[in-house]
SEROKOL-203257 format. One record per residue: x, y, z of N, C-alpha, C in turn. Coordinates in pm, whole numbers, plus 50000, padded with zeros to 5 digits. Each point is the difference from the previous one (the first is absolute). Example, Ala and Ser with C-alpha at 12.3 -4.5 7.8 and 13.67 -1.06 7.14 Angstrom:
2
513194943150780499115011950000500905012050000499655010549928500825011950006499235010950073
This chain:
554
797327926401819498844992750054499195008950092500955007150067499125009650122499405012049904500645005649893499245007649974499025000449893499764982249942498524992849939499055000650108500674992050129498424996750110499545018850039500575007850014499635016950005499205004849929500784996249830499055005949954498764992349946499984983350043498674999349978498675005250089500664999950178499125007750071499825012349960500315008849922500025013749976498964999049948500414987349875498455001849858498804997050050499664990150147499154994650030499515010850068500415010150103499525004750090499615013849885500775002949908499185015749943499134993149866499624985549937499144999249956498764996050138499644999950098499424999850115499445011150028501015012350005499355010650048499415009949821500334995649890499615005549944498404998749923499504987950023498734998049973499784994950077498614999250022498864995750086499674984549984500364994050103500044979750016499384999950077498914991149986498784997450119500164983550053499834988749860500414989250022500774997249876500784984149989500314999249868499204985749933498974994649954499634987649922500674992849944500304986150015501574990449910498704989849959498874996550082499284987149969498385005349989499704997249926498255007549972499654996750187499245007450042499274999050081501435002350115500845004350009501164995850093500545018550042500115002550106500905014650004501434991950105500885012549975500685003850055500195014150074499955002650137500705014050053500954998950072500385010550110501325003250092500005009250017501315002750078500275016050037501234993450032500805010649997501794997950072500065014950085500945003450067500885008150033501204999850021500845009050004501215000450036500215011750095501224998250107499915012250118501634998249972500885011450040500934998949955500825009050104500975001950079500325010750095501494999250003500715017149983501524992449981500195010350151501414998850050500545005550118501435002650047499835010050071501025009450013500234997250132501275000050084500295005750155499455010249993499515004050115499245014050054500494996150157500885006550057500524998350143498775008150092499745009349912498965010350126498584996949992499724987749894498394995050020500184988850066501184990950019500104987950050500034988249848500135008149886499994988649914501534991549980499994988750050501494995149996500464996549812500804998549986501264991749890498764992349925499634997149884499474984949966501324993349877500304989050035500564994849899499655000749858498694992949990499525003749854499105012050008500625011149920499355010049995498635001349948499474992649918498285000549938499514989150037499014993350099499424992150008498705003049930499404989750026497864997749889499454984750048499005008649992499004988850006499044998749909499334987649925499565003449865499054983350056498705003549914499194987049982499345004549837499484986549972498834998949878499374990450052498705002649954498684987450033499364999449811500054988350005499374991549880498994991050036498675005449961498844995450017499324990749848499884989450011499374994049853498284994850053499125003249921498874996849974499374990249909499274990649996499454994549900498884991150123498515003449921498904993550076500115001950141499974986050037499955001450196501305000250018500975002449976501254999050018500845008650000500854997650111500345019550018502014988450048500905004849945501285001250053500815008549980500915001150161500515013249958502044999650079500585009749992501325001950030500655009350025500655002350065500705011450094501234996549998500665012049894501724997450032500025012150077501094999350087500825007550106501115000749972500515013950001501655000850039500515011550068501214997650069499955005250143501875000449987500815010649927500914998449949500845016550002500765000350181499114993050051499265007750053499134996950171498715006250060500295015350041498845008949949500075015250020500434999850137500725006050097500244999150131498845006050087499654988650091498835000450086499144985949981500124993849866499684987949956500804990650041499794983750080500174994650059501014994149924501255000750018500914995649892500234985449988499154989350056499954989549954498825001049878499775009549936499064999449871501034997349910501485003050020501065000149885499664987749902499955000449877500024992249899498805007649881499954986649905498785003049923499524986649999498494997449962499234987049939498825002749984499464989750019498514998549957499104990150132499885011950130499474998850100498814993150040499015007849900498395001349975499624992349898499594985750020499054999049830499094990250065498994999149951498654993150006499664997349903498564991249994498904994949911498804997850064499045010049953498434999450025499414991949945498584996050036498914992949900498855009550086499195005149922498535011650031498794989649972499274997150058498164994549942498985008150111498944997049965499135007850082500064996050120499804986450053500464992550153501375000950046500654997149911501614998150080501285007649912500645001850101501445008549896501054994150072500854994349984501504992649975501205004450012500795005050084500935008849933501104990550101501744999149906500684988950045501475008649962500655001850109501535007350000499375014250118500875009149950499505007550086499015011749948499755005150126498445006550057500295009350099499245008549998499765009050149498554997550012499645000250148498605000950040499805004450154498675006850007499705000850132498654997250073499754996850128499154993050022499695014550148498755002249954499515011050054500665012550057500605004950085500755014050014501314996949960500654983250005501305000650009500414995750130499125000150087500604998550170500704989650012499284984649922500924990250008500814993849885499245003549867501104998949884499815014749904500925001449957500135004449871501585006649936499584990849868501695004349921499125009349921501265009149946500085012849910501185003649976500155009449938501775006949934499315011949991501475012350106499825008249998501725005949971499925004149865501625000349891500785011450100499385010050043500625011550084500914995250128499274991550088500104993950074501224986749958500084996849892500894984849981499514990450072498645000050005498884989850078499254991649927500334986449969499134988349930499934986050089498814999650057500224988150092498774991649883500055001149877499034989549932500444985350020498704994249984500104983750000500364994049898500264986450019500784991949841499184983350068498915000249936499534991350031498374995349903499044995250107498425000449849499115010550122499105002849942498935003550036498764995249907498665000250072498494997049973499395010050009499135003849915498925011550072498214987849967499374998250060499364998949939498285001950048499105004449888498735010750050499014982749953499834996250102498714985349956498585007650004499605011950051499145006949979500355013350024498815010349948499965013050048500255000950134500065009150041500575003650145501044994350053500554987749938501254993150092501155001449931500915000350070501595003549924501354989850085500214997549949500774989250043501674998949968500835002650073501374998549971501304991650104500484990049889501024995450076501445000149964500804999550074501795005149943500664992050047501234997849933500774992450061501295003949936501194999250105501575003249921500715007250107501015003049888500645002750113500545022649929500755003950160500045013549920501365006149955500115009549902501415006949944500355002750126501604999649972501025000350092500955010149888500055009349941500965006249898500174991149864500994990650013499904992949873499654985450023499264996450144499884988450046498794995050030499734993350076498525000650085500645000150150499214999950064500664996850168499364980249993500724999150143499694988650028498694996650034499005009450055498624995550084499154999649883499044991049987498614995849942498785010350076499825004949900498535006750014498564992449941498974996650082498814997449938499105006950080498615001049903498965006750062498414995349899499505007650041498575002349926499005010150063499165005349929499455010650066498525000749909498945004050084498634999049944499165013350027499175002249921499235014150010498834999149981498775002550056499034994849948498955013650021499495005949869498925008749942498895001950099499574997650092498754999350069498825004249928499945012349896499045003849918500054984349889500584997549987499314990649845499404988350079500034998950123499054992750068498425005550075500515012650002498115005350061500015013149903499904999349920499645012749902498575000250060499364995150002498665008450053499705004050108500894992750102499785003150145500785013850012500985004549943501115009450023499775015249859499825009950099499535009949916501695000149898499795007549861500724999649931501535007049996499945013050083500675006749991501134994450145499624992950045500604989150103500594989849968501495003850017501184988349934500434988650105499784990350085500794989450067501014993149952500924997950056501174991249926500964995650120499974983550055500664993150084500894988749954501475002350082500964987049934500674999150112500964990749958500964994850138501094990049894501225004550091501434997049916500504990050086501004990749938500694993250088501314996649927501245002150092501424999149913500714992350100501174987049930500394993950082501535000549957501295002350087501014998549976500604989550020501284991149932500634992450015501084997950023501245002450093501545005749983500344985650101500934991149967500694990650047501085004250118499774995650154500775005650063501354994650044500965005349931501444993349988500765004950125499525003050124500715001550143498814998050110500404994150098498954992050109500575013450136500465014549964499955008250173498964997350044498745008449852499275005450071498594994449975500234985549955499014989849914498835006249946500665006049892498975007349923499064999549921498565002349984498784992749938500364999749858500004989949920500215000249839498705002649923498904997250034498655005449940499585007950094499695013149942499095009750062498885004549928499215005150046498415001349957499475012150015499445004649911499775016850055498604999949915498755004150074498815007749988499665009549971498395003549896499385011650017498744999549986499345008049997498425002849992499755013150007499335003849869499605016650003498204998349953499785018649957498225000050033500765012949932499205001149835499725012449954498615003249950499605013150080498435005849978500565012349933498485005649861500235007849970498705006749943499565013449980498925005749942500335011949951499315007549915500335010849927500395009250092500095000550113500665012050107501154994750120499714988550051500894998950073500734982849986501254997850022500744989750006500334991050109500334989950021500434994750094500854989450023500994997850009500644986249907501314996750174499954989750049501084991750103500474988049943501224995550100500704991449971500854995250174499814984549999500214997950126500944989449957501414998450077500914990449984501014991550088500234990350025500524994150034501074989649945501455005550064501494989549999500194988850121500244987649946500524990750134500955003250012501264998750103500935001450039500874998349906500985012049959501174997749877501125004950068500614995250080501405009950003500974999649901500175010350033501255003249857500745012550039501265004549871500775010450045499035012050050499515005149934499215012949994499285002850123499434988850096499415002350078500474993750179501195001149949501474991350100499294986950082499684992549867499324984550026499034999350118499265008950012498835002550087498814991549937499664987350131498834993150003498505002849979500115011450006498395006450011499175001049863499104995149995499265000949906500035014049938499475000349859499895016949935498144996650007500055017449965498295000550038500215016449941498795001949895499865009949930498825006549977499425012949998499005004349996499865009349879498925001049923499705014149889498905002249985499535013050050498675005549966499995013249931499394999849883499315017249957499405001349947499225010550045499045003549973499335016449921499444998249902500115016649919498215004849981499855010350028498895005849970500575013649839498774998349934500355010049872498485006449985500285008449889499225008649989500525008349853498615010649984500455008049881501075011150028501224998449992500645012150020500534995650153500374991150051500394998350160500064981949986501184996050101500044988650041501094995150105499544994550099500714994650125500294986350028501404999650026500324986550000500694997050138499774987950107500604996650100500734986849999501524998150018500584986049993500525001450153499844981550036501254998250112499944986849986501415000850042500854983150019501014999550077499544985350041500924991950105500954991549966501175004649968500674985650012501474994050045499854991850040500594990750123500934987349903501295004050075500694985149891499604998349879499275005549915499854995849867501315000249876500935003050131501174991849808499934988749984499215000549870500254984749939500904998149932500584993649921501494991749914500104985150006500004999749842500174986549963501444996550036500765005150058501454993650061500175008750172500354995050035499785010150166501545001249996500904995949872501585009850106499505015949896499175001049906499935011949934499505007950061501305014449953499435013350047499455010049869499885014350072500025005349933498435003249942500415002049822498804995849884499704989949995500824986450010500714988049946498514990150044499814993649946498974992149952498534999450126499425014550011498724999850075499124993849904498904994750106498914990349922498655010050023500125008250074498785011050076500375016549938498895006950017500435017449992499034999350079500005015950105498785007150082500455013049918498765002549980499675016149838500205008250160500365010449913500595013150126499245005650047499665005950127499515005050075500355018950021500675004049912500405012549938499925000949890499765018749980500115003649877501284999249938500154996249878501054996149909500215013249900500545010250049500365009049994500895006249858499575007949931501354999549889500465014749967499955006250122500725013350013501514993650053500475008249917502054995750038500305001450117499525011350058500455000050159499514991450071498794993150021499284991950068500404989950016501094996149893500154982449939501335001350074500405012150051501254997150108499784991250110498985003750055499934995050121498484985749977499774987049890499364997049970499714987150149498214994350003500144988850101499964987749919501144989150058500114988349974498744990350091499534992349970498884989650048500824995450113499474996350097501004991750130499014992750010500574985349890498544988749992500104990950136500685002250075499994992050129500105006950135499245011949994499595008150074499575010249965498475009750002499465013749999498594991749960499535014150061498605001650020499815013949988499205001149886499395015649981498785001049957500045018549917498624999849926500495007449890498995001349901499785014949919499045006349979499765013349986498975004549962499625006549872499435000349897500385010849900498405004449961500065015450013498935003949937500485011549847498964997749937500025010749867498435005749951500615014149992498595008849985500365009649900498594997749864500395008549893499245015550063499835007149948499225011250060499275003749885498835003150042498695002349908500385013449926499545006149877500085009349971499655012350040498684998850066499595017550076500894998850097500794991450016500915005350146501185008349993500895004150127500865012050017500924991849891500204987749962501094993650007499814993549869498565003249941499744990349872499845006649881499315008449949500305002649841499704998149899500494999649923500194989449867500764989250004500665001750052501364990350064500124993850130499334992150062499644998750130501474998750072500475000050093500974999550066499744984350080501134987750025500194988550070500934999850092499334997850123500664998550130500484982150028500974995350053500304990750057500525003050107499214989150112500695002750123500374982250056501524999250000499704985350101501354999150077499524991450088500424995850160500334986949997501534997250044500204988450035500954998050129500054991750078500545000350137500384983250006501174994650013500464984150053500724999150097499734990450091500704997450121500794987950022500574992750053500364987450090498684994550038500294987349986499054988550077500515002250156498894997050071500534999950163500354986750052501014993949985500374984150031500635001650135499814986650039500694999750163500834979649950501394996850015500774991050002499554993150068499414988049936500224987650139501274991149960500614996949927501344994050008500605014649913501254989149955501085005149858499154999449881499004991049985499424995049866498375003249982499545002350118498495003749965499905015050134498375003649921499905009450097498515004849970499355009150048498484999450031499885013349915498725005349969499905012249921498474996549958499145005750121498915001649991499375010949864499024994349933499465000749853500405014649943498665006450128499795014749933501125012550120500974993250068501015006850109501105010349862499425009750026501225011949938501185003950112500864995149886501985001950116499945019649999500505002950108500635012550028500935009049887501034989849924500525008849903499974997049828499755012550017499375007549852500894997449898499644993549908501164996849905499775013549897499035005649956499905006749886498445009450002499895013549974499305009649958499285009049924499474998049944499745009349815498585007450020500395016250042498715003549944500255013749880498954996449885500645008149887498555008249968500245011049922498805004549948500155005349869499114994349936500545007049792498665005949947500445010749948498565006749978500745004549826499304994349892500155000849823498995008550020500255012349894498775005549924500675007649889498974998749878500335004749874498955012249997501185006549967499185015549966499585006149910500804995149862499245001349837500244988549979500254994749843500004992149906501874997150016500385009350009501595000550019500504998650106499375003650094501045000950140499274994250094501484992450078498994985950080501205003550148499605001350094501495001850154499324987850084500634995350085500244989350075500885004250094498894995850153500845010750113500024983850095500794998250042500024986050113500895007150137499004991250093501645004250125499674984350102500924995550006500994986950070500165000150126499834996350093500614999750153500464984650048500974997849956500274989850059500954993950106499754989050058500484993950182500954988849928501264998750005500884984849959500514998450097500054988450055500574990450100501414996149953501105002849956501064998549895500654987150070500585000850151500074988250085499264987549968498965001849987499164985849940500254999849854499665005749922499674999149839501435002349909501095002250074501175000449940501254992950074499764995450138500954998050063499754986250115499054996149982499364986050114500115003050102499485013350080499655002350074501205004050109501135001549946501395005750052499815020650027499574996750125499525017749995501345006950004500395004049886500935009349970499455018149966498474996449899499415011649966498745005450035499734993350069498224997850018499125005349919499285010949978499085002649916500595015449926499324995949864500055008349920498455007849967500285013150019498845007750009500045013349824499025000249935500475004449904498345004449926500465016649944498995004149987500245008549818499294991649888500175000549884498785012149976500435006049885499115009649942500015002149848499314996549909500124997649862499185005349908500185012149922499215003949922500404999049840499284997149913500004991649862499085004249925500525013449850499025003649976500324994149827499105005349933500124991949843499305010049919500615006849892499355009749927500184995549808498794997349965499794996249872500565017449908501414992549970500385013649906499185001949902499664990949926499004997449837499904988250010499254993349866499394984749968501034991350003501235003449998500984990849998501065000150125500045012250084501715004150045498805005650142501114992450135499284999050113501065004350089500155006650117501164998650110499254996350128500994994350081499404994050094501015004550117499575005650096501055004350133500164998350095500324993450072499624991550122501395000750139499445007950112501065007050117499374989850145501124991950032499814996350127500805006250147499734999050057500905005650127499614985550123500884995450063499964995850097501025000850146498765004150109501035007450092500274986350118500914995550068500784989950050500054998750173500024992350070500074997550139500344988550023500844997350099500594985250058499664998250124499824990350082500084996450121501135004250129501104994749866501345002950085501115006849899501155001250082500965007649897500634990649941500345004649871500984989749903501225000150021499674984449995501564992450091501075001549884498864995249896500934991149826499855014549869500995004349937499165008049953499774989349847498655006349934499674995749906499365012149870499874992349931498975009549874498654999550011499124998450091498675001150055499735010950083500585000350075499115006150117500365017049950499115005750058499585017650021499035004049901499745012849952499245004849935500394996249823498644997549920500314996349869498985009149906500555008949903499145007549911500214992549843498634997249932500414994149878499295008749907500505000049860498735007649907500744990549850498505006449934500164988949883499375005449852500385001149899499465004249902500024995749880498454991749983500204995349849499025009649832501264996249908499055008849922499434985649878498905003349965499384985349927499695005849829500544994949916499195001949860498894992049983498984996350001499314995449984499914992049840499994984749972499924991150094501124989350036501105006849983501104993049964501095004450102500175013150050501385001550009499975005750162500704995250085500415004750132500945002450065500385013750068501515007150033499625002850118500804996350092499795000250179501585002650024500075008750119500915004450145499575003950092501334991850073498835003050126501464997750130499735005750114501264999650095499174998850121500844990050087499484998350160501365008450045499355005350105501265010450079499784995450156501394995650033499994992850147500865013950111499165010349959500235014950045500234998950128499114992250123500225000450164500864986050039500614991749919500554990450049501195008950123500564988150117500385005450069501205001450021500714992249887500915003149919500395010549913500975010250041499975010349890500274992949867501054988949985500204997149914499524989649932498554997950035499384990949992498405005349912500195015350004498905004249901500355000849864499214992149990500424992149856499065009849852500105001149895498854998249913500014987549918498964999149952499824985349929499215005949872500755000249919499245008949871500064990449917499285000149871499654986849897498865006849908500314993849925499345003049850499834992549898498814998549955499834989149881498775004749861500164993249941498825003249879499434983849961499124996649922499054992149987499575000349846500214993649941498835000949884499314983749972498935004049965498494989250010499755000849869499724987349950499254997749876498584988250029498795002349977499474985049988500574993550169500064988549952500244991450118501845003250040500295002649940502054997950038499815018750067501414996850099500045007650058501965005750027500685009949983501854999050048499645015650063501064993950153500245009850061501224999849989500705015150018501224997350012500535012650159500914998550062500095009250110501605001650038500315009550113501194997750066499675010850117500974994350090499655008750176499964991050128500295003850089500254993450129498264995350025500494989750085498874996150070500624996450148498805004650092500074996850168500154985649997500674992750077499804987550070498595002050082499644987350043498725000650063499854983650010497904998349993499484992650030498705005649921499454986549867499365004549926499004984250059499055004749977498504988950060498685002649918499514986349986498435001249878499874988350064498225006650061499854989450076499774996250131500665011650049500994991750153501274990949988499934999849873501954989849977500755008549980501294996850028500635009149973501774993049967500645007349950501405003849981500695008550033500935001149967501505010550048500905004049864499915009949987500525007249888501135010350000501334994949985501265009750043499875006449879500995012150052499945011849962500694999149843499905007249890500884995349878499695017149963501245005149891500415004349919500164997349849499304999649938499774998049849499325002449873499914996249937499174999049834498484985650058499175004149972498684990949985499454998549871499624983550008499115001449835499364990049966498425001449990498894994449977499564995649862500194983649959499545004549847498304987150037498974998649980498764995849988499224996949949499324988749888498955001049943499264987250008498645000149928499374991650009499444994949830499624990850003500114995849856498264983649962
């Protein structure tokens, strides 16, 4: 029996990758598509990376989505299986089913959709579900939604349900609705053309039944927004202003105080150049449709990050997590192509990026155990986090392309790894990354890519670990073009302060691509850490093993 159900996945997945499937037709006028993956990771003890024992040696994680079409009518399905969870994945994912399924109805005024949904209602400050698979993050709804447009310029949405809990929902009721309204399809003549207006305002209400009278806790809470996006062929402008009534809950050690949230940015562009400025405030904004949840575990809100999201290997060591119930920062980012008569331009112009980001503490002062004051625009004294980077790309023929970046970054590790238990205080760390790419011929490419990052602590290490000191990485992939990919690559934990704690972490994999399907296959240590998209984040122990990616879409 086990080795029928094998080999029918065998036949399915290499007739998949061997021709080209876009949709499949069963009913005139009707499609079908999807995509699946499978992730697959087996493991070894490794005593000197920290990878412990696993009982079952190969865990995976695997989904398919089945999408059916016909007219206005869209239903669809998501199997999951989690058999069991790659380690770092929240091991209450253990099982398999059928998590995700809905039913749409589309017309020009109104669209229908009944089961579950993700949606978001302007930045996210006060709702929004999404799935992010890296992460083991799905806070989607299982409930109806409305959209509906009664004229141009107006947009109209209401929700109701409740959200995934792994294979559950949680207990709290989510409702909302949220409106947007065009300002141009109302004064097209008054408003020059190249001048975009666009104003809305959100409103989300929670429902959680309170089954203990300590701390007589509010069962409906109410949370606000109102934003203002301007825009013209050169410069942008887009805010978001928000307000929580009082929610205590775990996360915010049942603190009375209202949440209160701020987002502004703003971008100027140009031919060849463009500057962008963000900052935000925010105060108590964990929301959760259940207040004993931690963690990932069923947020009803995101605040989009206030850092660059970085995807140099060394960088992602030391990554910043969002502290949605305290920081206040900014960013800055500028980018400048360089003209051709210049020192720097060519044929090939050379691109500079430069950006700046800096977050702090709110400055609060206690008036009881449960509330406390924290005047709007008051910046707290300590610095949670630092990033200033500079990347300068330029291609020099048709073949050869280098990529020079350098990193300076400030981590607060006490806050962002430890709740503020000053054991380490700040981590100071200065990355240097050069990445060059040389077109062998029309088909066959190498790509080379050397990081160095040099290390500083606050204090001396109490604990020893596999983080701290100096880290050199390099990486080399060779590509056939358009199918085939062979990568190695080693992080070297050369200054840890541990002699026996300089580790290498070497790994190697290849790739081949067809069309839409995609199999990786690999083996090699990986660092433990802390992996984040977003500003969310996870925790990722250390493993020893075989990796393997199989992917397609259909």
């Amino acid at each position: 029996m086990k080795r029928s159900i094998c080999s029918i996945i065998l036949i399915i997945i290499l007739t998949l990758i061997s021709r080209p499937v876009h949709s499949i037709e069963i009913i005139q006028g009707s499609k079908i598509s999807g995509n699946f993956q499978i992730d697959a990771q087996s493991y070894q003890k490794d005593s000197l990376i920290g990878a412990d024992d696993v009982r079952e040696k190969v865990l995976s994680n695997a989904y398919l989505n089945m999408i059916f079409n016909i007219e206005n009518f869209e239903a669809g399905i998501r199997y999951e299986a989690y058999l069991d969870p790659i380690l770092g994945i929240d091991p209450r994912y253990k099982g398999s089913g059928i998590p995700f399924r809905y039913l749409t109805f589309t017309s020009d005024m109104i669209d229908v959709t009944a089961g579950n949904f993700y949606e978001q209602f302007g930045s996210g400050i006060i709702f929004r579900t999404y799935e992010e698979r890296q992460l083991g993050f799905d806070n989607s709804m299982d409930g109806l939604r409305i959209k509906i447009r009664p004229i141009d310029g107006i947009d109209l949405t209401a929700i109701i349900g409740k959200q995934r809990s792994f294979w559950n929902t949680g207990d709290g009721i989510v409702r909302g609705a949220n409106i947007t309204f065009d300002i141009n399809n109302f004064f097209k003549k008054l408003l020059p053309r190249n001048l975009d207006i666009k104003i809305g305002a959100s409103i989300i209400s929670k429902y959680q039944a309170d089954l203990q009278s300590k701390y007589k806790l509010p069962e409906n809470v109410l949370a606000y927004s109102t934003r203002l996006a301007i825009s013209t062929d050169w410069f942008q402008l887009d805010g978001e202003y928000a307000y929580k009534f009082n929610d205590p809950q775990a996360t915010n050690n049942f603190s009375f105080n209202p949440g209160t949230g701020f987002i502004i940015n703003a971008s100027l562009f140009g031919t060849g150049i463009g500057f962008t400025l963000n900052m935000h405030r925010v105060d108590n904004m964990d929301f959760r449709s259940d207040r004993a949840a931690r963690g990932n575990n069923l947020l009803i809100n995101y605040i989009p990050p206030l850092t660059k999201q970085h995807a140099y290997r060394l960088a992602t060591i030391y990554p910043y997590a969002t502290q949605i119930n305290n920081e206040i920062g900014i960013q800055a980012d500028f980018t400048y192509t360089f003209n051709k008569e210049s020192l720097f331009g060519g044929k090939y112009p050379a691109t500079i990026n430069v950006n700046y980001s800096r977050i702090h503490n709110i400055d609060t002062s206690h008036i009881d155990d449960f509330t406390y004051k924290s005047p709007f625009f008051s910046v707290g004294k300590r610095m949670y986090f630092q990033d200033i980077n500079i990347e300068i790309e330029k291609k020099w023929s048709t073949n050869w392309m280098t990529h020079l970046a350098y990193i300076n970054l400030i981590y607060d590790k006490d806050i962002l790894e430890h709740e503020g238990i000053p054991d380490y205080g700040k981590i100071y760390s200065n990355i240097l990354v050069l990445e060059t790419t040389y077109k062998i011929s029309k088909k066959d490419a190498l790509k080379i890519e050397a990081q160095h990052l040099w290390w500083a602590q606050d204090s001396l290490i109490k604990i020893p670990d596999n983080q701290n000191g100096n880290w050199l990485y390099l990486f080399a992939e060779y590509t056939i073009s358009p199918s085939w990919y062979f990568s190695i690559w080693d992080e070297f934990n050369y200054g840890n302060q541990d002699i026996d704690r300089r580790i290498h972490y070497i790994s190697g994999s290849f790739a081949f691509v067809y069309e839409t399907s995609r199999i990786s296959f690999g083996y090699g240590r990986q660092r433990g850490g802390t992996i984040c998209i977003g500003g969310v984040c996870r925790q990722v122990p250390a493993s020893n093993g075989f990796f393997l990616t199989i992917s397609s879409s259909f």
